[in-house]
C-alpha positions in Angstrom: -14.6 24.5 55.0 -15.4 26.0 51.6 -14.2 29.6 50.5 -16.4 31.6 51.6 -16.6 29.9 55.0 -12.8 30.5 55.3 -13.5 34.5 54.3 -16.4 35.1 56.6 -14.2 33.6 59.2 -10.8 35.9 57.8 -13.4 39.2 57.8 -14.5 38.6 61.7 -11.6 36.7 63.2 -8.6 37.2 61.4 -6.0 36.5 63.8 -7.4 33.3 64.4 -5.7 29.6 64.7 -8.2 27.7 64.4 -6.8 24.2 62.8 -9.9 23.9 60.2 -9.3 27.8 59.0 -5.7 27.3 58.8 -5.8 23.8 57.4 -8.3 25.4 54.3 -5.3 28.5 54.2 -2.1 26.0 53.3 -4.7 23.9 50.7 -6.0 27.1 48.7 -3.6 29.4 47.2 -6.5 32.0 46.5 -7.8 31.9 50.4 -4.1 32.1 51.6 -3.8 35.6 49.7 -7.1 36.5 51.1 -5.5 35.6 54.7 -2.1 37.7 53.5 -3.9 40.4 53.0 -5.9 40.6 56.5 -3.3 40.0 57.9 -0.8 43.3 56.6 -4.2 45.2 57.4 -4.1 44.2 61.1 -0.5 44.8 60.9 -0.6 48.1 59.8 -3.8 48.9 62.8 -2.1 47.0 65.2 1.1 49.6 64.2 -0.9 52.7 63.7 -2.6 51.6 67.6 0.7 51.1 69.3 1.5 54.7 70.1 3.7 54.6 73.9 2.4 56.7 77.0 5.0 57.6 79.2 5.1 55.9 82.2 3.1 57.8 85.4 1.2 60.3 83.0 -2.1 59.8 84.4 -0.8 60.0 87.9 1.0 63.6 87.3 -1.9 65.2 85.1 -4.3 64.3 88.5 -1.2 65.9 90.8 -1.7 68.9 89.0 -5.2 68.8 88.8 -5.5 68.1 92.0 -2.9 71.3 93.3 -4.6 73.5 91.1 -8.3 73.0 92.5 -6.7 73.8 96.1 -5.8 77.4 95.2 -8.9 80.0 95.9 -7.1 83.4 94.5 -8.1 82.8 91.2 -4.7 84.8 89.7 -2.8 82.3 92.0 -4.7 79.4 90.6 -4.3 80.1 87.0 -0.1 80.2 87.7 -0.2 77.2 89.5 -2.3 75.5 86.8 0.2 76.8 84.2 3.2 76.1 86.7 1.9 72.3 87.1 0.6 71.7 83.4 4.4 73.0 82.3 6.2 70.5 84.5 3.7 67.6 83.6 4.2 68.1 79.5 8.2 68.4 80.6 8.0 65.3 82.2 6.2 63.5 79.5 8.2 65.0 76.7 11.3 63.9 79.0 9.9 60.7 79.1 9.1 59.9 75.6 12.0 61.2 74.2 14.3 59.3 76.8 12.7 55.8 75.1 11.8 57.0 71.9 15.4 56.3 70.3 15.6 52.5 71.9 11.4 51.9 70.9 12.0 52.7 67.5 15.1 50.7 66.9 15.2 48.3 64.8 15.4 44.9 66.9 12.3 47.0 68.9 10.6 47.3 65.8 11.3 43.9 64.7 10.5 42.2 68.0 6.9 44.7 68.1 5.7 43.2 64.7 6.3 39.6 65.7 3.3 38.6 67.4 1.1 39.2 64.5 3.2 37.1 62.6 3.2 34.1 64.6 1.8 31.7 62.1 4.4 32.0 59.2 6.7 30.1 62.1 4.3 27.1 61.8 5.1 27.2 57.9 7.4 24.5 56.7 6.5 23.9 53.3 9.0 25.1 50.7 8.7 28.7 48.4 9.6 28.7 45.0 12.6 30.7 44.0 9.9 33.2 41.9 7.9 33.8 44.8 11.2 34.9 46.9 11.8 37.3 44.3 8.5 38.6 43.4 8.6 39.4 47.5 12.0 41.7 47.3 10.4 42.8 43.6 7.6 44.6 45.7 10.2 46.6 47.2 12.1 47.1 44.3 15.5 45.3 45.2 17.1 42.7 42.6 18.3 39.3 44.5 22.1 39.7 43.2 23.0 35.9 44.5 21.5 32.1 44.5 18.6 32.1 47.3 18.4 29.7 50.1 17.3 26.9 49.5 14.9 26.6 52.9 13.0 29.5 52.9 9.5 29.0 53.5 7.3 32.3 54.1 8.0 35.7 52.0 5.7 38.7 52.5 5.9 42.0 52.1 5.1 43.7 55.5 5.2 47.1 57.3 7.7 46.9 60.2 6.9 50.2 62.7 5.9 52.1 59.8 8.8 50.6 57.2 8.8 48.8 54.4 10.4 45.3 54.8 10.4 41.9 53.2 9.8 39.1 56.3 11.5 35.5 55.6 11.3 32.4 57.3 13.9 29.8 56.7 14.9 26.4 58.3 18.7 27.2 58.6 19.4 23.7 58.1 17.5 22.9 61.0 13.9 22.1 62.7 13.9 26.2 64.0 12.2 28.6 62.2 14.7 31.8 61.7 13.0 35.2 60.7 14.6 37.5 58.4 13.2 41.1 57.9 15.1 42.9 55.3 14.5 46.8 55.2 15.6 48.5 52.1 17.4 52.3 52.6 17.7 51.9 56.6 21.3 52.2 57.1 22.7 50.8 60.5 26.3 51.2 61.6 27.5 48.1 63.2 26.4 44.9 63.0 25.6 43.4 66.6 23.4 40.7 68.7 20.8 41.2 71.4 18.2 39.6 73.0 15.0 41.0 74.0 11.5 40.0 74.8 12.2 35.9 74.2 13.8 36.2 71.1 17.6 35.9 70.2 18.6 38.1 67.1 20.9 40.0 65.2 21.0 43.2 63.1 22.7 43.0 60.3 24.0 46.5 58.4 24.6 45.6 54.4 24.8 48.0 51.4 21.4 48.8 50.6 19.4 48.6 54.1 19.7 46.7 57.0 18.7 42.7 58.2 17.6 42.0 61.3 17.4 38.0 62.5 15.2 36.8 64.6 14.6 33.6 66.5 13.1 31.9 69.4 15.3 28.4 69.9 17.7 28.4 67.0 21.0 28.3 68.3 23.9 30.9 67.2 25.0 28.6 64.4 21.5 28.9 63.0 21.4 32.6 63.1 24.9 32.2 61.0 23.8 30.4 58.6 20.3 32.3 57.9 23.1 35.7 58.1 25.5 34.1 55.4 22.3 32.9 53.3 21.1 36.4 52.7 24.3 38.2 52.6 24.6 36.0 49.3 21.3 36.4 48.1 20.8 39.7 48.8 24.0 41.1 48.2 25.8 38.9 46.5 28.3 38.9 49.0 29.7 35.6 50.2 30.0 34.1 54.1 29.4 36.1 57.5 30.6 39.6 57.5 33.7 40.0 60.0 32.7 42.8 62.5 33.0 43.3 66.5 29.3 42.2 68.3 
């Protein structure tokens, strides 16, 4: 595959895995910027697509469509309409405001943008040390401590509308551990969860939050990945002590 295969390919299919493509992507620095770059457009579509409709709209705006063609006095008709279109929009207000705080989390948020960045899992070849800090450059944060030393994918992305910096390191191990680091969003306590397959942590520290992400790496993993970029990023040293 030469390059302008591989972009012809990128412009129609840009999410795709197919071996040659991706093969062509890891041999050719100037094609694998073409790919980054495809790929934090689809992000930001996929992001700007993803708007949530509360669950059982369709079903109440037909109710009151439905109650509201059954009334022959056309004073009565026009109350009811209002009467019915009031309690729908209530309900769907209700709705989305009931899951809005939880589906804009952060480990929501984190979790959302994962699928189109699948690939950088599949990465295991090391980044240089400029690379990791020409990523948090683009966000305008200083590393103020040594950076791991198994890091291998750095990108600036947009994470439910935020700026972040997504890592990928080893922890030591043969697991991939994600890292999104987003600059100015404050969290209060640091804690663990689990949702949609993936084991994680969010990670309050002085000048946004981290939120770790992984699919098999065990707890020791996530520790190490925590204690990695608590030095790096803040130049603080170890796990921070705080109640999960």
């Amino acid at each position: 595959m030469n390059h302008l295969d591989f972009r012809r390919r990128i412009a129609t299919e840009p999410m795709s895995h197919d071996a040659e493509l991706l093969a062509h992507r890891d041999s050719c620095p100037e094609c694998m910027a073409v790919w980054q770059r495809a790929q934090r457009f689809e992000h930001v579509l996929g992001e700007a697509m993803a708007v949530p409709v509360p669950h059982g709209l369709a079903e109440r705006v037909l109710l009151a469509q439905a109650t509201a063609e059954r009334r022959r006095d056309g004073f009565r008709r026009r109350t009811w309409m209002a009467m019915a279109a009031s309690a729908v929009f209530a309900v769907a207000v209700g709705g989305f405001g009931w899951n809005y705080a939880d589906a804009h989390s952060l480990p929501a948020m984190a979790v959302a943008h994962m699928p189109y960045e699948m690939n950088s899992l599949a990465m295991t070849a090391p980044v240089a040390d400029q690379d990791i800090e020409a990523g948090f450059a683009g966000r305008g944060i200083r590393l103020r401590g040594p950076m791991p030393a198994d890091v291998t994918y750095v990108h600036d992305c947009m994470v439910g509308g935020e700026e972040a910096v997504h890592l990928v390191t080893r922890a030591g191990t043969n697991q991939p551990v994600v890292a999104l680091y987003i600059p100015g969003r404050k969290g209060d306590n640091r804690s663990d969860f689990s949702r949609g397959g993936w084991k994680g942590r969010d990670v309050p520290m002085a000048g946004g939050t981290l939120v770790l992400l992984s699919r098999d790496a065990s707890m020791d993993a996530l520790d190490r990945a925590e204690g990695s970029w608590l030095r790096a990023i803040d130049g603080v040293g170890g796990n921070r002590v705080a109640s999960l």
